[in-house]
C-alpha positions as CSV (number, residue, x, y, z in Angstrom):
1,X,-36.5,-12.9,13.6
2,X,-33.5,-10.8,12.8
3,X,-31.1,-9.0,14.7
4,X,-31.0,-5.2,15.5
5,X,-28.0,-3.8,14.2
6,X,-27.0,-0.6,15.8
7,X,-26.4,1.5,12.4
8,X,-24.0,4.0,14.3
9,X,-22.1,1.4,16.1
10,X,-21.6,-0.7,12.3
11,X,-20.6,2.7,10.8
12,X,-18.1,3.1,13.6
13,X,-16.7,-0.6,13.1
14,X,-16.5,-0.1,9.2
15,X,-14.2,3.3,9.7
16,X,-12.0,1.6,12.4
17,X,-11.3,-1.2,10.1
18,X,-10.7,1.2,7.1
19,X,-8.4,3.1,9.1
20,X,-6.4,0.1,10.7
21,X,-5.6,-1.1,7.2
22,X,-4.9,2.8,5.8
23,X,-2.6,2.6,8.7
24,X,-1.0,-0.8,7.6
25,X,0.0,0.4,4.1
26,X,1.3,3.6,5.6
27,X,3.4,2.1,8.1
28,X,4.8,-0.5,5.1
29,X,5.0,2.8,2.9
30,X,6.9,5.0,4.8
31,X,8.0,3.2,8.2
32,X,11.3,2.2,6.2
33,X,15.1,3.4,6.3
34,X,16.7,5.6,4.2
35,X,18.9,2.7,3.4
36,X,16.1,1.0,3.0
37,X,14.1,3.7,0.5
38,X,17.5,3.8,-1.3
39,X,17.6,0.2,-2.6
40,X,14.2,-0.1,-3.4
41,X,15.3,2.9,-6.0
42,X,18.2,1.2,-6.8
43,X,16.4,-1.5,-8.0
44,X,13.1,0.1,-9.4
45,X,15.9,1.8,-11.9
46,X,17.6,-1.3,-12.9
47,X,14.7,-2.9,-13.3
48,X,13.2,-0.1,-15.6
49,X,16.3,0.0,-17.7
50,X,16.5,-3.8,-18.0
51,X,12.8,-3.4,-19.6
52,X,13.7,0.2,-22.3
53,X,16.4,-2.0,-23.6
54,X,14.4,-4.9,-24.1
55,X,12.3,-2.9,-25.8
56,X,12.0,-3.1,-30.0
57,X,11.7,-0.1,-32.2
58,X,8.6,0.0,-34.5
């Protein structure tokens, strides 16, 4: 015979665990230094201009 599932308690269990990792990619999001957030940029815009001039011309 199955278990009884308490549906409110399951509910409850499912939004905690959506909210711990909505707070995991928050925290790895914005928990950083400005420093930090600077040199991310730094290399998100060599990166994008390594790839324009790699790229042909039709």
């Amino acid at each position: 015979m199955a278990d009884v599932v308490n549906l409110n308690r399951a509910r409850k269990a499912r939004a905690r665990a959506a909210a711990t990792v909505q707070a995991a990619a928050s925290r790895a999001a914005f928990g950083r230094t400005k420093a930090q957030k600077q040199a991310d940029a730094r290399e998100r815009a060599r990166h994008e201009a390594t790839v324009d001039g790699a790229r042909r011309e039709d």
